[in-house]
C-alpha positions as CSV (number, residue, x, y, z in Angstrom):
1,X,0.0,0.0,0.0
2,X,1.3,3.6,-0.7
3,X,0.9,6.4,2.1
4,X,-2.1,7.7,0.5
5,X,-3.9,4.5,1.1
6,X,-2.2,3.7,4.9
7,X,-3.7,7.4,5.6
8,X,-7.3,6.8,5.1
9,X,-6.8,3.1,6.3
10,X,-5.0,3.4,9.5
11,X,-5.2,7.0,10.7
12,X,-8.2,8.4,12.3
13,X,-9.6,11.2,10.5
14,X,-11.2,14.2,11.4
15,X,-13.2,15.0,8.4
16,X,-14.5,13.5,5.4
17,X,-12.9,15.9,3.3
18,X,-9.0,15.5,4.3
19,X,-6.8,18.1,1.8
20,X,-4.8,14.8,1.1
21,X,-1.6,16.7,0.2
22,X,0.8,14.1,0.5
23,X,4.4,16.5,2.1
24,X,7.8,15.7,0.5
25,X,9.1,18.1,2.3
26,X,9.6,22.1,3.8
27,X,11.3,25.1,2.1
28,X,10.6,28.4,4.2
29,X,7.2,29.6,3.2
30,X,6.5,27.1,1.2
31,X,5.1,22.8,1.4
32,X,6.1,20.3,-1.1
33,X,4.3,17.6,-2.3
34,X,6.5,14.2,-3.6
35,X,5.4,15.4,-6.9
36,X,7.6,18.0,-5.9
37,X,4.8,21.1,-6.6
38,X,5.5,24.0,-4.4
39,X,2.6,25.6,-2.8
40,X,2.9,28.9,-0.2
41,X,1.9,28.4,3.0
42,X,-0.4,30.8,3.8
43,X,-1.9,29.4,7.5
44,X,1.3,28.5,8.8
45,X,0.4,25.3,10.2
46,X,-2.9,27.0,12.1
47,X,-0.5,29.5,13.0
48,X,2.4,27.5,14.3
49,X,5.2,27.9,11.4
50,X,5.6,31.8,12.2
51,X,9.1,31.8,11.4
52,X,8.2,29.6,8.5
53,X,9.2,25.9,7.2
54,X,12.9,24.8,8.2
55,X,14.5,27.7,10.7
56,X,18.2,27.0,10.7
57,X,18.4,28.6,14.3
58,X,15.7,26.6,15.3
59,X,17.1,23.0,13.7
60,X,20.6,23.8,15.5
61,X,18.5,24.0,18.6
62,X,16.9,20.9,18.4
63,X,19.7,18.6,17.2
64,X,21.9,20.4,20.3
65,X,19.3,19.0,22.4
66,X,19.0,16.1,20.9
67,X,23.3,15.6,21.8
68,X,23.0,16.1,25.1
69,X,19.8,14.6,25.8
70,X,16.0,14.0,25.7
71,X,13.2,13.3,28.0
72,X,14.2,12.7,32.1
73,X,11.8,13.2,34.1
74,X,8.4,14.9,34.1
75,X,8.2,18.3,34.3
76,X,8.7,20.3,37.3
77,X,11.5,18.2,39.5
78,X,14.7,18.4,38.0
79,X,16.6,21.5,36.8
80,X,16.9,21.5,33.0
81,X,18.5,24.4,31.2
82,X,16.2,24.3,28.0
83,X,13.2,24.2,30.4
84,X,14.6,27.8,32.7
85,X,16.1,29.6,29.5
86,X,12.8,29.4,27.8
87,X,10.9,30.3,30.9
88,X,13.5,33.0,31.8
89,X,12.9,34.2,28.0
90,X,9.0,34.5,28.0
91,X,9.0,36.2,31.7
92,X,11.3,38.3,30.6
93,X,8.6,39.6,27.5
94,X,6.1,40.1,29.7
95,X,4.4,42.7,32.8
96,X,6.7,42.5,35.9
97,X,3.2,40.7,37.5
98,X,3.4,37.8,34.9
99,X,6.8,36.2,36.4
100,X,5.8,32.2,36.2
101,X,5.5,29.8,33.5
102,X,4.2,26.3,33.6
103,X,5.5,24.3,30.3
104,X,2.8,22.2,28.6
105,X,2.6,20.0,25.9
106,X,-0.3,22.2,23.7
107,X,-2.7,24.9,24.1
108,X,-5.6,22.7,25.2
109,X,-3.7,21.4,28.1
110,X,-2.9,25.0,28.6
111,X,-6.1,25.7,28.4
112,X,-7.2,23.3,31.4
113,X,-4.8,24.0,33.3
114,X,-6.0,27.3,33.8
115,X,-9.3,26.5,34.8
116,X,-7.8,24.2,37.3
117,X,-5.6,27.1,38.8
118,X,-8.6,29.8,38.9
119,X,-10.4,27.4,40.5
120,X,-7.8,26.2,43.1
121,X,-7.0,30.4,43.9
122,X,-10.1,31.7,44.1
123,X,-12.3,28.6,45.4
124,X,-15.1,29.3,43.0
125,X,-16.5,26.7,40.5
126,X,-17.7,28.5,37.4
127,X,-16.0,29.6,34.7
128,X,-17.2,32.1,31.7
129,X,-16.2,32.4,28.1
130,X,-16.9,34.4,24.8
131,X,-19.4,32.6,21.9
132,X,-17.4,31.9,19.0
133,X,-14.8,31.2,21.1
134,X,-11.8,28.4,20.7
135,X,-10.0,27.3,23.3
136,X,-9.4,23.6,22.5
137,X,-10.7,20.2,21.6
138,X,-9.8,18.4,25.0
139,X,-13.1,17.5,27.6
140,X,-12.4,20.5,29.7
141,X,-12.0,23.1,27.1
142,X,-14.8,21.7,24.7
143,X,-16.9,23.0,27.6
144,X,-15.8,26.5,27.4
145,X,-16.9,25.8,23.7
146,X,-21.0,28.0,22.9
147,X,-20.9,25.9,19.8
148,X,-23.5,23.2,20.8
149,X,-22.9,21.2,17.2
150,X,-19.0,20.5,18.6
151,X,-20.8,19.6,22.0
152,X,-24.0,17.7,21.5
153,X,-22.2,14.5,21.1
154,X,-20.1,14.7,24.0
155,X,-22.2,15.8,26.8
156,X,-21.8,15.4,30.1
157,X,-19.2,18.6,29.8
158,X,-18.4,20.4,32.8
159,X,-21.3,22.6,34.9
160,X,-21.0,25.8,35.8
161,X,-20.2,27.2,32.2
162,X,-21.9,30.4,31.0
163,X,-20.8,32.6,28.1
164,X,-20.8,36.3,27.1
165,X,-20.4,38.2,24.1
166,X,-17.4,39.2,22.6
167,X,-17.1,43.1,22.2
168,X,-20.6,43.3,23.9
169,X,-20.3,45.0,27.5
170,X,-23.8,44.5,28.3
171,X,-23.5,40.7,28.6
172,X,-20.7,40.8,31.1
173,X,-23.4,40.7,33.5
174,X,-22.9,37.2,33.7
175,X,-19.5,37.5,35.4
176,X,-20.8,37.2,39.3
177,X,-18.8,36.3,42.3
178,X,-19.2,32.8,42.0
179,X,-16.8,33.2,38.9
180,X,-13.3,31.4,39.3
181,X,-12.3,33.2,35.8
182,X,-13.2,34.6,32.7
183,X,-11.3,33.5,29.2
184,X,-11.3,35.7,26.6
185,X,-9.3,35.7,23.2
186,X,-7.5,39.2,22.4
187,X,-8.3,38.4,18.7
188,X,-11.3,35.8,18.3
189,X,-9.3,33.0,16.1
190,X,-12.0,30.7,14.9
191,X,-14.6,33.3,14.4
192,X,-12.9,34.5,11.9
193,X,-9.9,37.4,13.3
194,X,-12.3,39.5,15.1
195,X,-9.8,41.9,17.4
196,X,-11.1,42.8,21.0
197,X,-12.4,46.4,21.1
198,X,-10.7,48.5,23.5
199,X,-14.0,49.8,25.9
200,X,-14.8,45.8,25.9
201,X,-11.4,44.7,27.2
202,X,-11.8,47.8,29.8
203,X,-15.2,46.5,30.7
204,X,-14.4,43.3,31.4
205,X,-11.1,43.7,33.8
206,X,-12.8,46.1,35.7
207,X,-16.1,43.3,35.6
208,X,-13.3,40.8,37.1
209,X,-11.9,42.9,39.7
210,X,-15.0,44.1,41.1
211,X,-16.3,40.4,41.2
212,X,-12.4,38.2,42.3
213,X,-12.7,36.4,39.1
214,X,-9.5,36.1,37.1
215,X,-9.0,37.1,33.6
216,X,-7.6,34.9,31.7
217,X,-5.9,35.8,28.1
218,X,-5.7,32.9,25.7
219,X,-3.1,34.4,23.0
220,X,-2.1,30.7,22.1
221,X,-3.0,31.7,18.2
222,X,-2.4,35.7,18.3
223,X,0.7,35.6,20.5
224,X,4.5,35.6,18.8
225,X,4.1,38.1,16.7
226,X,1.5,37.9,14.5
227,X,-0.5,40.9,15.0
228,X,3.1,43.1,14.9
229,X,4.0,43.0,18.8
230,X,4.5,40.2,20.8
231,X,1.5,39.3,22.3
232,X,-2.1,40.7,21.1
233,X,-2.9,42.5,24.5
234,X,0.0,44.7,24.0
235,X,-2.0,47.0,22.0
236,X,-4.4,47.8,24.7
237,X,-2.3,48.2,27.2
238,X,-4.3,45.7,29.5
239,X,-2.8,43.0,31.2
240,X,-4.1,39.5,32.3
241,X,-4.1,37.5,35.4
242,X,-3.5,34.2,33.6
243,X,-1.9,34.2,29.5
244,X,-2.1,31.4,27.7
245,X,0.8,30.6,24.8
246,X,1.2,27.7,22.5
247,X,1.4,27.2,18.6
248,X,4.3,29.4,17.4
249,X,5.6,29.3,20.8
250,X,7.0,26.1,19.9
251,X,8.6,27.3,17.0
252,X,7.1,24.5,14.6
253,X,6.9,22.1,17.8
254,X,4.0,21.1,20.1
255,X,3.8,23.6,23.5
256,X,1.4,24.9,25.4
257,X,2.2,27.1,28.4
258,X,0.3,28.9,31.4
259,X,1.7,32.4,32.6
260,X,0.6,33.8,36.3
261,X,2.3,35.3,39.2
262,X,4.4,33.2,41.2
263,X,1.9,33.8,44.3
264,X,-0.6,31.9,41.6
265,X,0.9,29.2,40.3
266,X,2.9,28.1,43.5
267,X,-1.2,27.2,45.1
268,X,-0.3,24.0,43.1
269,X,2.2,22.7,45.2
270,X,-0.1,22.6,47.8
271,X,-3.7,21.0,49.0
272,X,-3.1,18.8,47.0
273,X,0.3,18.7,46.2
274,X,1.1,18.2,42.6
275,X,-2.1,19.8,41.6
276,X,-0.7,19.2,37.9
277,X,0.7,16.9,36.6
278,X,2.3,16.5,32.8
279,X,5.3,13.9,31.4
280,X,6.0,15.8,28.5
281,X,5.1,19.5,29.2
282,X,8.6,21.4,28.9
283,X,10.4,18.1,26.3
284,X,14.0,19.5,26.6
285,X,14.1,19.7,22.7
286,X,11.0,21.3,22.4
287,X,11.8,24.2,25.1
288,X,14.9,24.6,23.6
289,X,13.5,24.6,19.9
290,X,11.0,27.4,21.6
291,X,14.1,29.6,23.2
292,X,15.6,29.6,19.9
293,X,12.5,30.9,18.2
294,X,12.0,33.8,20.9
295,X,15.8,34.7,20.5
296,X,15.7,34.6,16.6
297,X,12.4,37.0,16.3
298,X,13.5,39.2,19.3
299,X,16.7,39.4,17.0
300,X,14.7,40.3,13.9
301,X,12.8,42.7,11.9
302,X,9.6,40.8,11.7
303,X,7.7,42.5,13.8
304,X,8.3,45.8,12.6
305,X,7.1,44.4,9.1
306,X,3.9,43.2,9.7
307,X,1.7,46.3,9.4
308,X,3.5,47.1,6.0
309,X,2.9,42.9,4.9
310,X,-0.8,43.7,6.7
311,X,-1.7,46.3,4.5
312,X,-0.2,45.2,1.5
313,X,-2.7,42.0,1.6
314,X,-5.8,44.6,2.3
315,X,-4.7,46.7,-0.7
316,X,-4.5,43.8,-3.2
317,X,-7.5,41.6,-2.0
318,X,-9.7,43.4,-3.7
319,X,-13.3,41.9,-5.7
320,X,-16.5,42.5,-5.8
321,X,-17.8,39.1,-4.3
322,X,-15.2,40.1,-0.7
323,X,-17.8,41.4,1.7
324,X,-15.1,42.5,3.9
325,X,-11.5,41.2,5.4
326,X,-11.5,41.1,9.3
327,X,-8.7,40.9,12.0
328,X,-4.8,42.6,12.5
329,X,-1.6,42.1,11.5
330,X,-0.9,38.7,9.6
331,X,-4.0,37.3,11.2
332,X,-7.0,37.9,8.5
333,X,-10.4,36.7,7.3
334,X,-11.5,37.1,4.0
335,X,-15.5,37.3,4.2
336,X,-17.4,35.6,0.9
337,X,-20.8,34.7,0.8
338,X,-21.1,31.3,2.6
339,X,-19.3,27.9,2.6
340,X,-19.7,25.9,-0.2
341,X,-18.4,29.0,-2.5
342,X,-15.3,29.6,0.4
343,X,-14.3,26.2,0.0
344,X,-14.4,25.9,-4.1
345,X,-12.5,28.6,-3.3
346,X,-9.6,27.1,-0.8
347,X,-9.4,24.0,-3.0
348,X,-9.1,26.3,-6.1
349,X,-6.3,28.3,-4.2
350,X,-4.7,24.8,-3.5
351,X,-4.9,23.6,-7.0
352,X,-3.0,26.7,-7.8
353,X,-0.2,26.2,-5.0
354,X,-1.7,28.1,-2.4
355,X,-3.0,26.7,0.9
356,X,-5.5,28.2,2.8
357,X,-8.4,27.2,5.1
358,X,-11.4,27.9,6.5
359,X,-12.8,28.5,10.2
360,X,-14.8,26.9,12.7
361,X,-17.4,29.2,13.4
362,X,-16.9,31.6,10.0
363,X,-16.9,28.5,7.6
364,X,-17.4,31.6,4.6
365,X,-13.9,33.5,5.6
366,X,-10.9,32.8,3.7
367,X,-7.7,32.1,6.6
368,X,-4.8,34.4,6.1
369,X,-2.3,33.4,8.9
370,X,1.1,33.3,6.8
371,X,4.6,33.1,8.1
372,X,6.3,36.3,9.5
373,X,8.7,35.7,7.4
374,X,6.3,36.1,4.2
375,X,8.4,37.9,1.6
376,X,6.3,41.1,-0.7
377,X,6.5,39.5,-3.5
378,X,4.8,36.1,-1.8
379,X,2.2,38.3,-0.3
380,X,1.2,39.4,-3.8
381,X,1.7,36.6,-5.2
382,X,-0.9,35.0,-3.0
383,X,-2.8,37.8,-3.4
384,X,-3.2,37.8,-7.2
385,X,-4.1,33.2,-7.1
386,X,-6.8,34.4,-4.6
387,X,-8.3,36.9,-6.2
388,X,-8.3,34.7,-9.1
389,X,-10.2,31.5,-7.5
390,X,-12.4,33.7,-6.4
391,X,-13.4,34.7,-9.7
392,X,-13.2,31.0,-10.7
393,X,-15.8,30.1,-8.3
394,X,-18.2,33.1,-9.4
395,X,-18.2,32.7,-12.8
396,X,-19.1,29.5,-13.0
């Protein structure tokens, strides 16, 4: 049997639909297929590749690891330089107040491990999240999921769940003081790049203060860069009790990792002890592949780039069947009409060399999430077989 026939035999899928691009390999912004066709990357991975395909800082990283050596012990007991360099480097990022970093092995776990710790600090049991929002596919953080189609078939979820609406200050009403925390994406990711409004950010620290809940920031999509500073919430000049990081944190490896105070995050050492638990949070070749990343786009121009790359994309992404383009930086939705024409679309894109998706909860936007590193000339390039399956689809 080849690989194309192993994949729908033996690996579980996820859709009926896979993309079935069978990779050859990685060249910087680009995937190719072992027909050796080229296509841009223009979702990075779902935002994980952000300094693209095949980093050379990054792969000396990981194969110095790899020499000295790999998994010892789980996370937490013994002292391992990859593990406090990376730590040391995303403190060091971040408000004074956000000095301690638990290493996970994705944003999910991330994800739940924040619940547990708002939970555990401020001895409440309910927890409230944004519609639209994503915040992982694991039990804990399906249940922070509104969507009831991703939900019906796995119910019982967790109680004590209640949601408001993002930008809308007149639903934060359901923050009370039985809330342990409050999640909240800076920039909504699966509904399609929709940014936080200032006044609603505002609203809703003051809605947590006055009530003891904690906020928590989940930037596991929009941190690293993407929307032109390092994390999202840098551009409201707001700061969370609890951020969440993974994705490009990883640097093209699997993370996830939960920032507090150290008066936070030392409650789980006690009552119970080990209140969490992970083998593989903080892999010594991941962390280190992670440092590397941080060092190499602290060293670079990216950031500085990206509103010049973001408004490059707006100017060219022009038609008449775009209803609008949402979200900031390199993280942008391109509105059509509904699904079925988005995805004609996408697979149009992809028969052209371009790969794009789709989202969750805005199945008619277009994902633009490239690599920092996306050259002009790619960005137009991209631009121009958009634009172009998008007149495919219409004109049919």
């Amino acid at each position: 049997m080849n690989n194309r026939q192993l994949f729908m035999l033996h690996q579980a899928q996820t859709t009926h639909f896979p993309m079935m691009l069978e990779v050859a390999g990685t060249d910087g912004n680009y995937i190719i297929d072992v027909e050796g066709k080229r296509y841009l990357d223009l979702i990075s991975g779902i935002s994980v590749n952000h300094l693209g395909h095949g980093n050379e800082q990054v792969k000396a990283a990981i194969i110095g690891q790899l020499n000295k050596y790999q998994h010892v012990m789980v996370y937490g007991e013994f002292v391992q330089s990859a593990q406090t360099q990376l730590s040391a480097a995303i403190c060091d990022l971040l408000p004074k107040e956000l000095n301690s970093v638990y290493l996970l092995s994705s944003g999910a776990e991330a994800t739940d491990v924040a619940m547990k710790l708002a939970k555990r600090a401020t001895g409440k049991s309910n927890v409230v999240a944004c519609k639209n929002a994503y915040h992982g596919s694991t039990h804990a953080a399906l249940s922070i999921n509104s969507d009831e189609y991703y939900k019906q078939a796995f119910r019982p979820l967790l109680p004590g769940v209640s949601f408001i609406t993002f930008n809308n200050i007149d639903s934060l009403d359901q923050i009370d003081h039985n809330t342990a925390c409050v999640f909240t994406e800076v920039i909504q990711g699966e509904a399609g790049y929709i940014a936080a409004n200032l006044e609603f950010l505002l609203a809703l620290k003051n809605k947590c203060k006055e009530t003891g809940a904690l906020l928590v920031f989940d930037e596991i999509q929009s941190g690293m860069g993407k929307t032109g500073k390092m994390f999202a919430f840098e551009h409201y000049g707001i700061k969370p009790d609890i951020l969440l990081l993974g994705k490009a944190l990883g640097a093209g490896m699997p993370i996830g990792a939960v920032i507090a105070s150290n008066d936070l995050m030392v409650l789980f050492a006690d009552q119970p002890i080990l209140g969490h638990i992970t083998t593989f949070g903080g892999h010594p070749v991941i962390a280190a592949a992670a440092h590397a990343g941080i060092q190499f786009l602290v060293a670079s121009n990216l950031l500085n780039e990206v509103a010049e790359k973001e408004a490059l994309f707006r100017e060219k992404l022009v038609h008449p069947k775009i209803k609008g383009i949402s979200g900031k930086g390199l993280m942008l939705a391109v509105e059509l009409d509904n699904f079925d024409n988005n995805l004609k679309a996408i697979q149009a894109c992809l028969a052209d060399g371009l790969i794009t998706d789709w989202f969750l909860f805005a199945n008619n936007r277009i994902r633009i999430a490239p690599p920092l590193t996306i050259t002009k000339d790619e960005i137009e390039q991209a631009c121009f077989i958009i634009i172009r399956a998008i007149t495919q689809v219409y004109s049919v």
